[in-house]
C-alpha positions in Angstrom: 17.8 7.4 -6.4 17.0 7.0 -10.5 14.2 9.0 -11.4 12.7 5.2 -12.0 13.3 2.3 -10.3 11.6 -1.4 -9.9 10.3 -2.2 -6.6 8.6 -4.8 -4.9 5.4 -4.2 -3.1 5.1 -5.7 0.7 2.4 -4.3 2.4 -0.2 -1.5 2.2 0.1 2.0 4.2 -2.4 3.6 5.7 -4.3 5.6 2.8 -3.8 2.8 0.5 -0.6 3.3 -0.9 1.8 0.1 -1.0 4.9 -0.2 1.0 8.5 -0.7 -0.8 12.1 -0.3 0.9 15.0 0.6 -2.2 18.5 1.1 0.1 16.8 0.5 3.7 14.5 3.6 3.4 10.6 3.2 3.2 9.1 4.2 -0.2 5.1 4.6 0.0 4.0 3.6 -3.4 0.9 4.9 -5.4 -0.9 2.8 -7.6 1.3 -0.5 -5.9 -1.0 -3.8 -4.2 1.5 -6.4 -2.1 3.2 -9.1 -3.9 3.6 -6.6 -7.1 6.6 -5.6 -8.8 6.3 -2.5 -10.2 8.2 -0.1 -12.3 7.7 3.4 -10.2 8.9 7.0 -11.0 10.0 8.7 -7.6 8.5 11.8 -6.8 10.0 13.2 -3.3 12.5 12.1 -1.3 12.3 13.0 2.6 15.0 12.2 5.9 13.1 8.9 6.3 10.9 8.1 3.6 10.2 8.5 0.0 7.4 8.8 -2.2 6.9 7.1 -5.8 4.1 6.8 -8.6 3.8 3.4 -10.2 3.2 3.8 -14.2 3.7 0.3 -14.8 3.4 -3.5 -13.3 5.7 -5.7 -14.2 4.4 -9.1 -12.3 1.0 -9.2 -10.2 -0.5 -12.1 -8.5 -3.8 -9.8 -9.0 -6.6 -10.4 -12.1 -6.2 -7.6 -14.3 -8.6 -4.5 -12.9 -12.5 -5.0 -15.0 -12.2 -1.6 -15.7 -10.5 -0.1 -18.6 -10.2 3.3 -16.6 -9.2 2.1 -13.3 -5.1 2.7 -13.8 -5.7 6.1 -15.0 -8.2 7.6 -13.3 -7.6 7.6 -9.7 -10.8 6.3 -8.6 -10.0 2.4 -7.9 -7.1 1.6 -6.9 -7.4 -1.4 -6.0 -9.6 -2.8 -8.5 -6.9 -5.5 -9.3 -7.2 -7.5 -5.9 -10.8 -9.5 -6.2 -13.4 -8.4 -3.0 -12.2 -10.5 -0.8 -8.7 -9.7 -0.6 -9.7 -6.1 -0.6 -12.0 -6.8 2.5 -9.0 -7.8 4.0 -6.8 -5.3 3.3 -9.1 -2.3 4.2 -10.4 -4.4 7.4 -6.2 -5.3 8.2 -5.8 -0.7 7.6 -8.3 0.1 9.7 -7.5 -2.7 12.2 -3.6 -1.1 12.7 -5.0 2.5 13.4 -6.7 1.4 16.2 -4.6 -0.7 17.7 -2.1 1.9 17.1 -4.3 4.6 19.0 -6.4 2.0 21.4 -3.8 -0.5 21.6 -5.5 -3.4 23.0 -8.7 -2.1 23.6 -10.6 -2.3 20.3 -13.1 -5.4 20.1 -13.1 -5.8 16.5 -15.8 -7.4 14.4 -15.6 -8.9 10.7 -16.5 -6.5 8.6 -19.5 -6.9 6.0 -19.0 -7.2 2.3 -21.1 -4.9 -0.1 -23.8 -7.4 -1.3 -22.2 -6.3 -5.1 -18.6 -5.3 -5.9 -19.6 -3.4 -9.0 -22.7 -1.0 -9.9 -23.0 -0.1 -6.2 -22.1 4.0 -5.9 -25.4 5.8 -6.1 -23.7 9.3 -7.4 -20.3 10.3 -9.4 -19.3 13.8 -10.1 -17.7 13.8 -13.7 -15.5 16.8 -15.4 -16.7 18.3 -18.6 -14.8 18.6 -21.7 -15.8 19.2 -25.3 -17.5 16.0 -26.3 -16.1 14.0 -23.6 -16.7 13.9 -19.8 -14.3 12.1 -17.5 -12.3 12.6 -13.9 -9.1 13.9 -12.7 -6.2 11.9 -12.4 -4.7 11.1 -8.6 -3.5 13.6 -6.6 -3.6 16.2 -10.2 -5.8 18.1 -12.6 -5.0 15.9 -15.4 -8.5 15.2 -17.2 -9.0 11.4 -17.8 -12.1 10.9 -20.2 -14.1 7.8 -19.3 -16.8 6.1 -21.5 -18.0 4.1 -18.5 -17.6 4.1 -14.9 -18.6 0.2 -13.8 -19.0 1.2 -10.5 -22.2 3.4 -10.9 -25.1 2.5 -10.5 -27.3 1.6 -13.8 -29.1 4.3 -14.6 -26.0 6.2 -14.0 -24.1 4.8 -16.5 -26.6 4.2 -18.6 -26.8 8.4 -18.7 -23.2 8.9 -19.8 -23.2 8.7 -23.6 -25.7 11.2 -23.6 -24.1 13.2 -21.2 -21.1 13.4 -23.5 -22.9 14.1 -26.6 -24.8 17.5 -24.4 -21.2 18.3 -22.8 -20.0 20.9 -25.3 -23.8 22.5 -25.2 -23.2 22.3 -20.9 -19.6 23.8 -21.3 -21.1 26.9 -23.0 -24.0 27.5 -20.5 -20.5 27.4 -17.9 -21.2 23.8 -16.6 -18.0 22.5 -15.8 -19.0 19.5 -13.6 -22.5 17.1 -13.2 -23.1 15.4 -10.5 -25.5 12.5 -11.9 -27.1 10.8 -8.5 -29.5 7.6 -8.9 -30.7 4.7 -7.1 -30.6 1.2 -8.9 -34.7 1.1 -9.3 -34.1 4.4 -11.3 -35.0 4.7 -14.7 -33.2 8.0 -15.2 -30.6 10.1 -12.6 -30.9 13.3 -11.4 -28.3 16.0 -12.8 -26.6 18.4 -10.8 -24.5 21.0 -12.4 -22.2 23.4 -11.0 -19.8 25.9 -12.5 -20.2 29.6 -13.3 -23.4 29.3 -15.4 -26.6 30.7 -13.5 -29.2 31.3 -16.6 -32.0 29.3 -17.2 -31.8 25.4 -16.4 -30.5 23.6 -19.4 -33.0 21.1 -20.6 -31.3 17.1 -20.7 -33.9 14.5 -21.6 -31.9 11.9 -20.1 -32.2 13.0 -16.6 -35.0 13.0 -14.7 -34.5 16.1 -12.9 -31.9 19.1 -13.2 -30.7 21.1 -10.4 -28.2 24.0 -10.0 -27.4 26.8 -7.3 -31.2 26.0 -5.9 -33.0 26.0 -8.8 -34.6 23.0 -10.5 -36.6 21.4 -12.5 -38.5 18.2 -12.6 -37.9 15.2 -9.9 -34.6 16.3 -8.0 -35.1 14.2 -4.9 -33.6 10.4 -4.2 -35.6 8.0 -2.9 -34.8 5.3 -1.1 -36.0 2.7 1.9 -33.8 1.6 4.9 -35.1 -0.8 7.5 -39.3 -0.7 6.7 -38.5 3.7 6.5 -39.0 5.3 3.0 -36.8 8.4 2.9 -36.8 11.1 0.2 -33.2 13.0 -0.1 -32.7 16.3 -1.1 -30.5 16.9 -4.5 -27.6 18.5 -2.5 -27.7 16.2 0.7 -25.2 13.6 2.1 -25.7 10.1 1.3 -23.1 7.0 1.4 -22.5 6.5 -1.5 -23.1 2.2 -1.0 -26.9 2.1 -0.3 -26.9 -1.5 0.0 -24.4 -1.4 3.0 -25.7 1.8 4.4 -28.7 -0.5 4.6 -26.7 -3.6 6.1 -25.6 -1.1 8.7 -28.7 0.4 10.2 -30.4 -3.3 10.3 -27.0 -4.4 11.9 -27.3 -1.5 14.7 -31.0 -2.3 15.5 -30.1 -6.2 15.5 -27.7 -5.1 18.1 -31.0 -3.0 19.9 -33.3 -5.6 19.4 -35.7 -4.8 22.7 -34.3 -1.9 23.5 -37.2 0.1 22.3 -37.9 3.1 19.6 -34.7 4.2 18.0 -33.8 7.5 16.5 -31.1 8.4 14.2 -29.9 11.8 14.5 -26.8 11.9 12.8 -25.5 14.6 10.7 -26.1 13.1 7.3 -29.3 10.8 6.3 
């Protein structure tokens, strides 16, 4: 096999890569969608399969992806492919796996579409470099400076020009990364810095609260309703990431309970 070679994309793999055969064996594809050609570098070559990198499409039946980022930055793959397709695709993923490990058991339902494809994801963790701020490529340490990220919520990205104009003052206090967590009825995010700087909270007037290593200041909590409950989050503690669905799944489960009487959640996370 050439270091690069053009392949056509037929299906998707479990993880999300895209599936290619070049001389009979299986290539799992990053960065390919079915129905693409692509132009892919080959990374490693095993008994039965191989894996490749795509750094370039050559044909698509896809729109190209809204996001100016989304080829480099390892966040959104699939992008290209509008929601429905991708509802599909992930349903079709998950679908195979249990069929492969339930095979024949699984009563599957159709999955529910985030209300919004874009401006959904109610925290990002960003990387710090002088005057820029950004994420690591896939799979490397490769920084990828962003100027937006379109699928943050609004007051998220709303905070990221400032953010880069503060990261070189951050860098020197040894922030390295900021967590920037918001809900869409936010007027400002909360900041959450971690790296090897534990002095005296910075001060950022575009973010409603700051928090490192257990210290903070000002409003650090997320607050949100699900189903008729208010809940107040912690600055460290789990939360999907899609509040809107997380909410279109708890009113789905006590659809299901209707009658059954009170109902308590005690699951790990919130």
């Amino acid at each position: 096999m050439s270091d690069l070679c053009e392949l056509t994309i037929d299906a998707l793999a479990h993880g999300g890569r895209g599936v290619a055969r070049i001389e009979g064996k299986v290539v799992f594809v990053q960065g390919g969608l079915p129905g693409e050609r692509v132009r892919a570098r080959m990374d490693r070559s095993r008994a039965s399969y191989a894996e490749a990198t795509a750094v370039a499409i050559l044909d698509s039946p896809y729109r190209a992806a809204p996001c100016a980022h989304a080829a480099v930055c390892g966040g959104c793959d699939w992008m290209r492919m509008d929601e429905h397709r991708q509802l599909e695709a992930k349903a079709g993923l998950v679908g195979r796996e249990l069929d492969r490990v339930f095979p024949g058991s699984i009563h599957w339902e159709t999955p529910v579409a985030s209300p919004i494809a874009t401006g959904y994801r109610c925290r990002i963790t960003l990387k710090l470099r002088a005057g820029a701020v950004g994420y690591y490529a896939e799979g490397t340490h490769d920084f990828v400076p962003i100027d937006d990220c379109l699928i943050a919520v609004p007051p998220v990205r709303a905070a990221l020009p400032a953010l880069r104009a503060d990261a070189e003052r951050l860098l020197a206090d040894g922030v390295e990364e900021v967590e920037l967590r918001a809900t869409s009825d936010d007027v400002r995010p909360v900041a959450i810095l971690r790296g090897r700087g534990r002095g005296a909270l910075p001060a950022l007037a575009w973010a409603r609260g700051v928090w490192r290593a257990g210290a903070a200041s000002g409003d650090t909590a997320l607050r949100y309703e699900v189903a008729g409950c208010p809940l107040r989050v912690g600055p460290e503690a789990f939360v999907q990431v899609n509040l809107a669905v997380n909410a279109l799944l708890v009113e789905h489960v006590l659809q299901l309970l209707e009658g059954a009487g009170p109902v308590v959640d005690v699951f790990g996370g919130v």
